[in-house]
N, C-alpha and C positions, 0 to 999 in steps of 0.2 A: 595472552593478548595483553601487551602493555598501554597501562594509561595515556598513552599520548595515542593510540591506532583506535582507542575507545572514545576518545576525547572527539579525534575525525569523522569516524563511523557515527557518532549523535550526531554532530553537526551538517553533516550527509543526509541524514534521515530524518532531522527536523526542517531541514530546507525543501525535501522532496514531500514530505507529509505536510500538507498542508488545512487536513480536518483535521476537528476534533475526535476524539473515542465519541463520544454521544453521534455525531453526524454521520459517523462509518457506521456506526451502527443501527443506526436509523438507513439508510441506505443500505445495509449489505440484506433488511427484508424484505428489499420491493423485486418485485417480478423482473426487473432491469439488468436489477444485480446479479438475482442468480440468472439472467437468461446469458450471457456472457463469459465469455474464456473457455479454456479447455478445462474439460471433464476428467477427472480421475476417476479411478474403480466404481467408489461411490457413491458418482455422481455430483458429486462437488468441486466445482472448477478450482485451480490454482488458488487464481489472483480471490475467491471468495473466502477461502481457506486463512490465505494470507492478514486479508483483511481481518481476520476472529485475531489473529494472533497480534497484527497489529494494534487493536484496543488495548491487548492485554499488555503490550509493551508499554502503550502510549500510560495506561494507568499504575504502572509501578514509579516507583522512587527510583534514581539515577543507582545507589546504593543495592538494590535489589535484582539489578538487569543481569544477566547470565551469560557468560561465552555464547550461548546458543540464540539468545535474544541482541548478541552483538553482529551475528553470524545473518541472522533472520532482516536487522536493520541494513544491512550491505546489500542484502539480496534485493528489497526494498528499492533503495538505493539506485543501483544497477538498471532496474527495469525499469521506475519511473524516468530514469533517463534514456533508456535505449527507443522505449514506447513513445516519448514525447516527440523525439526527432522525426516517428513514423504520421506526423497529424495529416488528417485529410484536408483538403482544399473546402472551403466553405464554414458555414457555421456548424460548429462541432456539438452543439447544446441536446440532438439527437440521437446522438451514435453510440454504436460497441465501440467506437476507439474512446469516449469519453467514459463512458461507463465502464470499460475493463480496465483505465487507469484510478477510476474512484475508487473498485473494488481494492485498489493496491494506495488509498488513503490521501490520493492526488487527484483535485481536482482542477482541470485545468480553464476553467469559467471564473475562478478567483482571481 
């Protein structure tokens, strides 16, 4: 992956993430979060999973980010925006469509 497709992929995924690590993670404990998204083996939904990884991106140095943490920011990426286009009609401030897009570091009430 060349610095210029790295350079795109941050600026992707700092436009779509719009929390902080402290607020995702304050958020990925409450009953909300984990009631939300699809369930893996587990029992840990995607978008929750995602979320642990996301802090861990959002906390490294730009120098330290990994093919697989460039890989992870795309995916990101991708579904914050595929999700968003899916918004329900009314106020969203109560819903699994708001809550399964925070678990993935985008809130959409900012």
């Amino acid at each position: 992956m060349d610095a210029d497709e790295q350079q795109q992929i941050k600026k992707d995924f700092d436009d779509a993430v719009n929390m902080t690590a402290a607020q995702i993670e304050k958020w990925l404990d409450t009953d909300e979060s984990k009631g939300v998204g699809q369930k893996s083996g587990g029992g840990e939904s995607t978008g929750h999973a995602s979320g642990r990884r996301i802090v861990k991106i959002l906390r490294k140095k730009k120098d330290d980010l990994t093919d697989a943490d460039y890989e992870h920011m795309k995916k990101v990426h991708g579904y914050v925006a595929r999700h968003s286009e899916q918004r329900p009609k009314g106020d969203v401030t109560d819903t699994d469509w708001r809550y399964s897009l925070m678990n993935w570091g985008h809130d959409p009430k900012k």
